[in-house]
N, C-alpha and C positions, 0 to 999 in steps of 0.2 A: 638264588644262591650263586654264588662268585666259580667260577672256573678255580680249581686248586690244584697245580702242579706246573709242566711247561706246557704255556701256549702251542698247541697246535697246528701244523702248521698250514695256513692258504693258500690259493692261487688263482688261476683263473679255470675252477672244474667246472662243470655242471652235468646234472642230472637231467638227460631228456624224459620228456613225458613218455608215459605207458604206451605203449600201443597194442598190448595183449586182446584188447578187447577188439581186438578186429583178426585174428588169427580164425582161420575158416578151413583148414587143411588144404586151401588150394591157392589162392593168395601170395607170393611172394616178395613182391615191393611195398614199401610204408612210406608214410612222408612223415620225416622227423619233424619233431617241435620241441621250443624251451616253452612254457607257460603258453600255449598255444600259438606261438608262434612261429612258422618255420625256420629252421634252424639245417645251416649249411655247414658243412664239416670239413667239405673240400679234401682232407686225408682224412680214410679208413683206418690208415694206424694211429691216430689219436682219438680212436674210439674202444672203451673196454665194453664190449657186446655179451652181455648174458642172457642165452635163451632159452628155456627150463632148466636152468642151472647149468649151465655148460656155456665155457665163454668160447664167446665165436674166435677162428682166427681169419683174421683182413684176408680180403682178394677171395681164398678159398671158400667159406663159410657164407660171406657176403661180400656185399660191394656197395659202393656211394655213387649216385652219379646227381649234383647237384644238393637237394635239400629230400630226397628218398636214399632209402637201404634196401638191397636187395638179395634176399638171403638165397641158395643154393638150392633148397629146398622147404617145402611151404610148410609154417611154423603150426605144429597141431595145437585144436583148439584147445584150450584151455591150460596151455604150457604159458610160467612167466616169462617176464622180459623185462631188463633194465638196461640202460645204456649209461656210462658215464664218457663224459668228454674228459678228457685225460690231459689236456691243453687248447686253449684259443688265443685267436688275433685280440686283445683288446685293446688297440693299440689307437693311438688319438692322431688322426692325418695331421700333417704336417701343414699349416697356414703357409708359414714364408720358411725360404732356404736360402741363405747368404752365399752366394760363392765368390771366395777370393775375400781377404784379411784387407783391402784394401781400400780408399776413399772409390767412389764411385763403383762397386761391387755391385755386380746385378740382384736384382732379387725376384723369384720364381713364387 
């Protein structure tokens, strides 16, 4: 069945994979992933962190360094965990770049 009403709108979000099931109470860093892949975030503030229902706040709460999170204090076992990315780069490198409007313009 058809979507009825106004389109909702997209972006470039995503949901990182689980990683509850590694929470040990002692434990503190994870390595993110989209679909098992790791996955680099580069800023903590474009990530919304819920961890047993409580959204983390950036820097304090945790921290990114590379493609792991590393929370403040170790996450008890059996508490959930969602992460959503709130924004990403998906951006398509640039092949050629013209500089200067003019005959003989270099190109990079």
């Amino acid at each position: 069945m058809a979507y009825i009403g106004r389109q909702q709108p997209s972006g470039a979000f995503l949901k990182l994979d689980d990683i509850s099931s590694q929470f040990d109470n002692s434990t503190t860093t994870f390595n993110l992933k989209v679909g098992a892949q790791a996955f680099f975030p580069g800023n903590p503030y474009t990530l919304l962190v819920s961890l047993g229902g409580v959204i983390q706040e950036p820097i304090s709460a945790f921290t990114i360094v590379d493609s792991q999170i590393t929370f403040a204090s170790a996450p008890a076992v059996g508490a959930n965990f969602f992460c959503v990315v709130l924004a990403t780069t998906n951006v398509t490198p640039l092949k050629t770049l013209t500089i200067g409007a003019r005959a003989g313009a270099h190109l990079l």
